[in-house]
C-alpha positions as CSV (number, residue, x, y, z in Angstrom):
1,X,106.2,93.3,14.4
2,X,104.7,93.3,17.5
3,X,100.5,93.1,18.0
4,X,100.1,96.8,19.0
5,X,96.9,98.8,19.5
6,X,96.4,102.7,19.4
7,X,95.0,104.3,22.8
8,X,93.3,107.8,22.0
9,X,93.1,109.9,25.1
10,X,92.6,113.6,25.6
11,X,94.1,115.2,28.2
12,X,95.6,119.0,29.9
13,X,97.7,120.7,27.4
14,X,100.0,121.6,30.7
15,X,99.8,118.2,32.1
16,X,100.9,116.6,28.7
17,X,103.8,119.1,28.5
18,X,104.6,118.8,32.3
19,X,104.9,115.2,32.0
20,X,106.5,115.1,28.8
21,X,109.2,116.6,30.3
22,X,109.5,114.3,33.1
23,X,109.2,111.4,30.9
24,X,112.3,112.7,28.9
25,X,114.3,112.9,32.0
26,X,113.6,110.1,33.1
27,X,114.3,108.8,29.3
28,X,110.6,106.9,28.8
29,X,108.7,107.7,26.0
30,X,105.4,108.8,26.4
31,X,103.9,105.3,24.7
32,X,106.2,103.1,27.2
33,X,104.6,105.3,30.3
34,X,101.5,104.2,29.0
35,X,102.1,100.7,28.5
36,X,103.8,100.6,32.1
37,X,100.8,102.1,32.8
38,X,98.6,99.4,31.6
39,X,101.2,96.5,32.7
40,X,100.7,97.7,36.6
41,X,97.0,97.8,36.4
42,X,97.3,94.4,35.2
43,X,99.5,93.2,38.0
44,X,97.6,94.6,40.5
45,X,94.4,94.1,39.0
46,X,93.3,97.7,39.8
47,X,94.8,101.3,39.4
48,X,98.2,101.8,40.6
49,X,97.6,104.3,43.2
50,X,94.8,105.0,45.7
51,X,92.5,107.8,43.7
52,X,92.0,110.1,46.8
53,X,90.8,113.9,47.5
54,X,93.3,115.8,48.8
55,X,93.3,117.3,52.1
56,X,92.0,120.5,52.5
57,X,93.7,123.5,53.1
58,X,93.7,126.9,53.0
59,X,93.9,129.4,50.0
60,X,97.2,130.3,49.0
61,X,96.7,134.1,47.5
62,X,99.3,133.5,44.9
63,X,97.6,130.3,44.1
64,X,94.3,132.2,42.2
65,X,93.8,133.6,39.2
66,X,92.8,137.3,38.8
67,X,89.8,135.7,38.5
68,X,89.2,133.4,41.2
69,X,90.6,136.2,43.5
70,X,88.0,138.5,42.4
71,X,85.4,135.9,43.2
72,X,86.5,135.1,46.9
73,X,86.9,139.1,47.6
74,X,83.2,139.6,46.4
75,X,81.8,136.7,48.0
76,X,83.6,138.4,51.7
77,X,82.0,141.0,50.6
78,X,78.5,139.8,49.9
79,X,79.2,137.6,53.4
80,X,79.8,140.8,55.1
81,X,76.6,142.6,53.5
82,X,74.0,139.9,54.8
83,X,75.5,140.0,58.3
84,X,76.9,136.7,57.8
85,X,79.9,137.7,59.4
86,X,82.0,135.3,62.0
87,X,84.0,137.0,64.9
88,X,88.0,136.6,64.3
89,X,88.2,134.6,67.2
90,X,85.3,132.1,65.9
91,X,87.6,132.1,63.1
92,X,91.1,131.7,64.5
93,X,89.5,128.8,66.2
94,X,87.8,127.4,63.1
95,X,91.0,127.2,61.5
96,X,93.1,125.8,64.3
97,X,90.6,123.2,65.0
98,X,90.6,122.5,61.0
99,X,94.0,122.6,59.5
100,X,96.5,122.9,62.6
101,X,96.9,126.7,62.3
């Protein structure tokens, strides 16, 4: 038998279903991901990938919980209350100049 070790690692119930189901498709176990996984970073001596933010971009409504909705309206809101306002064309050229819009 081969010299195996156990990795413990707790993770995103929706991630680990998500990618479960990938994995299956692509017909790699879960434990073989993992040791690719591990092989790479030993090839490359570093991570696989380039860890990176992503760009920013602009809120999608349908993108936001009930919650998180709630949270942007009220914070327009308290904006608006202060006078911290910004005139729609400050704003139209805010975004253009940011994201292209």
């Amino acid at each position: 038998m081969a010299n195996t070790s156990v990795v413990y690692a707790r993770i995103n119930s929706d991630i680990k279903r998500e990618g479960e189901s990938v994995l299956e498709k692509l017909g790699i176990s879960p434990s073989s991901a993992i040791q690719m996984f591990y092989s790479q970073i030993i090839a490359d001596r570093a991570l696989p990938f380039t860890p990176h933010l992503p760009a920013r971009r602009p809120l999608a409504i349908d993108e936001l919980s009930d919650e998180q909705l709630y949270a942007e309206v009220m914070s327009g809101v308290a904006s608006a209350r202060e006078g911290r306002g910004i005139p729609a064309n400050e704003v139209d050229r805010m975004l253009a100049e940011e994201f292209g819009l």
